[in-house]
C-alpha positions in Angstrom: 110.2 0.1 139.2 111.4 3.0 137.6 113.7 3.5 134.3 116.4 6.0 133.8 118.7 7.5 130.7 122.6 7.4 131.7 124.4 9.2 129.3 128.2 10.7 129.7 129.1 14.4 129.7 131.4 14.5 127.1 131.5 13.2 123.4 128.5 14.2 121.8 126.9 14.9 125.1 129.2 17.6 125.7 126.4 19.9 124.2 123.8 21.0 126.0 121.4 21.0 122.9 122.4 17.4 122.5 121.4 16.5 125.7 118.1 18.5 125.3 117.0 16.6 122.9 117.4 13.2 124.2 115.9 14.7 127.5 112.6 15.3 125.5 112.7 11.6 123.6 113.4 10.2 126.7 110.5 11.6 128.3 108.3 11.2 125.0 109.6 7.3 124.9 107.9 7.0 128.9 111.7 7.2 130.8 111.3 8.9 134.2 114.4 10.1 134.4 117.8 11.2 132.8 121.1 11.4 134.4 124.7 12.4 133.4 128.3 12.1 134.6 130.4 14.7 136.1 133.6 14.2 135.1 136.8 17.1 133.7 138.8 14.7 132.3 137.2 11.7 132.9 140.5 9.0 132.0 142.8 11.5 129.9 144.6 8.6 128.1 141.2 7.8 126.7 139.7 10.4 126.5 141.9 12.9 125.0 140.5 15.0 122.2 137.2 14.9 123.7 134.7 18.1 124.4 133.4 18.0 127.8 130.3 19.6 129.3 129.9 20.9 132.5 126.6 18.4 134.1 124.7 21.5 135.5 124.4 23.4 132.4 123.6 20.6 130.5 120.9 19.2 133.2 119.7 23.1 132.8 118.8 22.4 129.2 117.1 18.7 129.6 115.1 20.5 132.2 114.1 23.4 129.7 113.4 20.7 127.6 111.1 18.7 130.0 108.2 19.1 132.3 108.3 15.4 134.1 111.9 13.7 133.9 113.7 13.4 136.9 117.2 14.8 136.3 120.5 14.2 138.4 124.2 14.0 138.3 125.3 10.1 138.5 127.4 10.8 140.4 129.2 14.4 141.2 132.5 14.0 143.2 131.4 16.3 146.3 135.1 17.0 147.0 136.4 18.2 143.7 133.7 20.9 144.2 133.1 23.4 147.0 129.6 23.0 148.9 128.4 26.2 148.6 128.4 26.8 144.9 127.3 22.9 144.9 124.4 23.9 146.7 122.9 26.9 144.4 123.9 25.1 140.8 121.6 21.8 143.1 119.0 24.8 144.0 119.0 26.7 140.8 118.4 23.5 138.8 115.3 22.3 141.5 113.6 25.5 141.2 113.8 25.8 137.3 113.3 21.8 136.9 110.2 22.9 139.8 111.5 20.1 142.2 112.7 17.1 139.5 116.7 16.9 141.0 118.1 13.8 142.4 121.6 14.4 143.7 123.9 11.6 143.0 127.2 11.6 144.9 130.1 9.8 145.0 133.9 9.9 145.5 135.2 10.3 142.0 137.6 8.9 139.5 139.7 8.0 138.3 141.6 10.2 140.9 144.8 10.6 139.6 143.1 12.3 136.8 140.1 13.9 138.1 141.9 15.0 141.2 145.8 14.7 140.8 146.1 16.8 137.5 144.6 19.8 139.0 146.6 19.9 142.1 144.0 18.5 144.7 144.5 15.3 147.0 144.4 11.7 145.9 144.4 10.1 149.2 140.9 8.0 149.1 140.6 9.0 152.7 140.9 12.4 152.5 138.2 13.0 150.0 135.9 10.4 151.4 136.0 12.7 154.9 135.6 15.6 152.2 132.6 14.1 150.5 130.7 13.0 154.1 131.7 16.9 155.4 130.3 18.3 152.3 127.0 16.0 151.9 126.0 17.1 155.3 127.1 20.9 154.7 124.7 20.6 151.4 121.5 19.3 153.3 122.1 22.4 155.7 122.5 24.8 153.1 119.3 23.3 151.2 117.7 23.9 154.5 117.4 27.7 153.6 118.5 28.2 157.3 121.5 29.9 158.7 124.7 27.6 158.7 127.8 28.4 160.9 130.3 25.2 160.8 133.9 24.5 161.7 134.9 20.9 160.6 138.2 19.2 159.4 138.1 20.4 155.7 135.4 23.4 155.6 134.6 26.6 157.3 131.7 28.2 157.3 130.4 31.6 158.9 126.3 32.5 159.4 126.1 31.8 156.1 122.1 31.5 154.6 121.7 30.6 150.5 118.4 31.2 149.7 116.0 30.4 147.8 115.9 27.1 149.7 115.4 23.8 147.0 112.2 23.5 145.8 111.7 19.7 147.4 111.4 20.1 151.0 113.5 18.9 153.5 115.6 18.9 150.3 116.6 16.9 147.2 116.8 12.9 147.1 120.9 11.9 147.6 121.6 8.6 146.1 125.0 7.9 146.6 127.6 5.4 144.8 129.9 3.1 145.7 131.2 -0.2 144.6 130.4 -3.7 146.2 131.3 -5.4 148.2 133.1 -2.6 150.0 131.4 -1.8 152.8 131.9 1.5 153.7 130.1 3.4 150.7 127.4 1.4 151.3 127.0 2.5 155.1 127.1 5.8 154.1 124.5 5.6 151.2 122.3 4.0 154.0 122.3 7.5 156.1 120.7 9.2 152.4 118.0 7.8 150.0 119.3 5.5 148.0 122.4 3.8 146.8 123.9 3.9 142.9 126.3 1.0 143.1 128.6 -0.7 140.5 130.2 -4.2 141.4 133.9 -5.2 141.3 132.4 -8.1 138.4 130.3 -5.7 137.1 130.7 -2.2 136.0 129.9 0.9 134.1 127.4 -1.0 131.3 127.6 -4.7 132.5 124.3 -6.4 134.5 125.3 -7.4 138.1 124.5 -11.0 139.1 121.3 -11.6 141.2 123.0 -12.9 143.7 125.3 -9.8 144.7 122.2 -7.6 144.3 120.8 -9.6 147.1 123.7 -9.3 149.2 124.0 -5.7 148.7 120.1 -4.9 149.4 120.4 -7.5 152.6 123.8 -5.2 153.9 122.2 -1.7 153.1 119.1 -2.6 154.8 120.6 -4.2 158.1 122.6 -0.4 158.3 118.9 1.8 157.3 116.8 3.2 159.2 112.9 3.5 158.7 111.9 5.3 155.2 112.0 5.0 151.4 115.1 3.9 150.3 116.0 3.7 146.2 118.2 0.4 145.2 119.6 2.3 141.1 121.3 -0.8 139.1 121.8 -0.4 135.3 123.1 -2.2 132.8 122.5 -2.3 128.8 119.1 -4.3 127.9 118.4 -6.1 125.2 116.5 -4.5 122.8 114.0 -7.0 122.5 110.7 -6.5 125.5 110.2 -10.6 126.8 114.3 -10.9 126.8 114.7 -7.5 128.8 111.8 -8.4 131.2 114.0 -11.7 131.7 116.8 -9.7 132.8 115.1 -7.0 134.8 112.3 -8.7 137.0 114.7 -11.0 139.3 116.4 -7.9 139.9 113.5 -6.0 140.8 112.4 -9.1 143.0 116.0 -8.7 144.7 115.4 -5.5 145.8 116.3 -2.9 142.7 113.8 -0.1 142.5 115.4 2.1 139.6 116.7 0.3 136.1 119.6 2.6 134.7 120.0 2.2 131.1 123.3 2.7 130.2 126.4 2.1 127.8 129.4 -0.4 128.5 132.0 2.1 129.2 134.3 0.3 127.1 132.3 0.2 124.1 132.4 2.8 120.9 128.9 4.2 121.5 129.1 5.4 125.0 129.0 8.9 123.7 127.5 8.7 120.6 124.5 10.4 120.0 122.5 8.1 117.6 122.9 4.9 119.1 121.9 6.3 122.5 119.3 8.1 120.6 118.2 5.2 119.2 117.9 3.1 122.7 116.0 6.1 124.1 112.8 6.0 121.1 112.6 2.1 122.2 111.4 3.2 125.5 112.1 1.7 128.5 112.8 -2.4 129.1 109.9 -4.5 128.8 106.6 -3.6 130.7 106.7 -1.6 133.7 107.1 -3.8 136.7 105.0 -3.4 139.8 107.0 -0.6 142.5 
C-alpha cells in the first residue's frame, strides 16, 4: 500500500512555495506522493476571500522541490479545461517531474460554481460526454502521434504535441467518482485506477469496509486484465497501532493507495501548520504489504 498528501489549492496552498515545502517534508517524512485540487472558485459562499492557485504551477514547484514523490491533480475537471493545453501543462510537468504525474480526473464541482459563474454548461451530462471525449483526446495527444478527430464537443486537425510524456504509453489516470453511482465507476475501470468518495463518506471522513468492498467487487466485474489503483483517504489518527486499525481492513478490501487528507468541513483544511504538522508524522502506521 501506498500513502499520499491531499492538500487544497487555495488558502495557504495557494502559494507555490507553500506547497514546495510540504512537497519536500512529505517526501523526507517517507509519503510517496502529493496531490492537490483543481478548483477556481471551489464553493464561492465559502470560500470567498480566499487566494487560489492554479494546480500546475504549484505541482511545478513540489516537483522542483522533489526527486521521488509522485505528484497529480485529485481531481482536474477535464471539461472546464481544453485538451490540448491539458495535455502539455500534463507533459511539461512529466518531463520536469522525469515521469512522477498521475492524472486525476473527474467531473467537477460544485458546478454551479465551478462551471455556471463563468458561462459554461451545468448539465451533468454534457460535461460527463465532455470529460470521456477529452480523456481519450489526452491519451492520443500523450501519444506524441498525429491526432485528427471530429467528435460531439471537440475538433481537432493533424494536430501532433510533442515532446510526448515522459511515461510511456502515457501517464497513470485515476479517475473519481462517488459511490454507489455506477457510471463513474465504469468509466474509471477503462483507466488505472479509481479516486472515489461515498455519499456517507466524503472529502476527510473514512468510508465503511463494507462499501469499499462493494465498490472494489463492481470495478473489478467491469476491468479488464492489468494494474488497477483502488485511492481511499480519510484523516488518521495520529497515533501508529490506532491508524494501522483503520487502514489494514481497508487494504485487505481491496484499497491500494491511503489518501491523507482534511475533512472539508473542518478549519485546517488549508492551513499550512496543521497539515504541516500531519506531514513530519509520516505516513499511518507501518507500511502494509502491496
Amino acid at each position: 500500500m501506498r500513502f499520499s498528501v491531499n492538500i487544497p489549492n487555495f488558502g495557504d496552498f495557494a502559494d507555490a512555495r507553500t506547497v514546495a515545502r510540504v512537497a519536500a517534508a512529505a517526501e523526507q517524512a517517507g509519503w510517496d506522493g502529493l496531490f492537490i485540487w483543481d478548483h477556481v472558485v471551489h464553493d464561492k459562499q465559502q470560500r470567498r476571500g480566499k487566494p487560489f492557485g492554479d494546480p500546475w504551477m504549484l505541482l511545478t514547484a513540489a516537483a522542483l522541490a522533489t526527486s521521488r514523490l509522485r505528484l497529480g491533480t485529485l481531481v482536474t475537471p477535464v471539461a472546464r479545461r481544453r485538451p490540448e493545453q491539458l495535455a502539455r501543462q500534463v507533459a511539461t510537468l512529466d518531463s520536469i517531474s522525469g515521469g512522477r504525474v498521475i492524472f486525476g480526473a473527474g467531473l467537477g464541482g460544485p458546478i454551479e460554481d465551478e462551471f455556471g459563474s463563468f458561462g459554461e454548461p451545468t448539465d451533468p451530462v454534457v460535461l460527463a460526454e465532455r470529460l470521456d471525449e477529452g480523456l481519450d483526446l489526452l491519451d492520443r495527444y500523450w501519444s506524441g502521434e498525429a491526432v485528427t478527430h471530429d467528435g460531439k464537443h471537440y475538433r481537432v486537425r493533424d494536430v501532433t504535441l510533442l515532446p510526448a510524456t515522459v511515461q510511456r504509453p502515457r501517464p497513470p489516470v485515476w479517475v473519481g467518482g462517488i459511490w454507489p453511482h455506477r457510471r463513474p465507476m465504469r468509466r474509471a475501470a477503462r483507466w488505472d485506477g479509481v479516486v472515489p468518495l461515498f455519499t456517507n463518506a466524503r472529502h476527510g471522513q473514512v468510508p465503511a469496509v463494507d462499501d469499499v468492498r462493494e465498490l472494489v467487487s463492481y470495478v473489478r466485474e467491469h476491468r479488464e486484465d492489468g494494474p488497477f489503483e483502488i485511492v481511499l483517504g480519510g484523516a488518521s489518527p495520529g497515533d501508529p497501532g490506532a491508524a494501522q486499525d483503520l487502514i489494514a481492513p481497508l487494504a485487505e478490501a481491496g484499497a491500494t493507495w491511503w489518501d491523507e487528507r482534511q475533512l472539508q468541513t473542518g478549519e485546517d483544511l488549508d492551513r499550512l501548520a496543521p497539515v504541516l504538522r500531519r506531514v513530519e508524522q509520516g505516513p499511518p502506521g507501518q507500511r502494509l504489504p502491496e
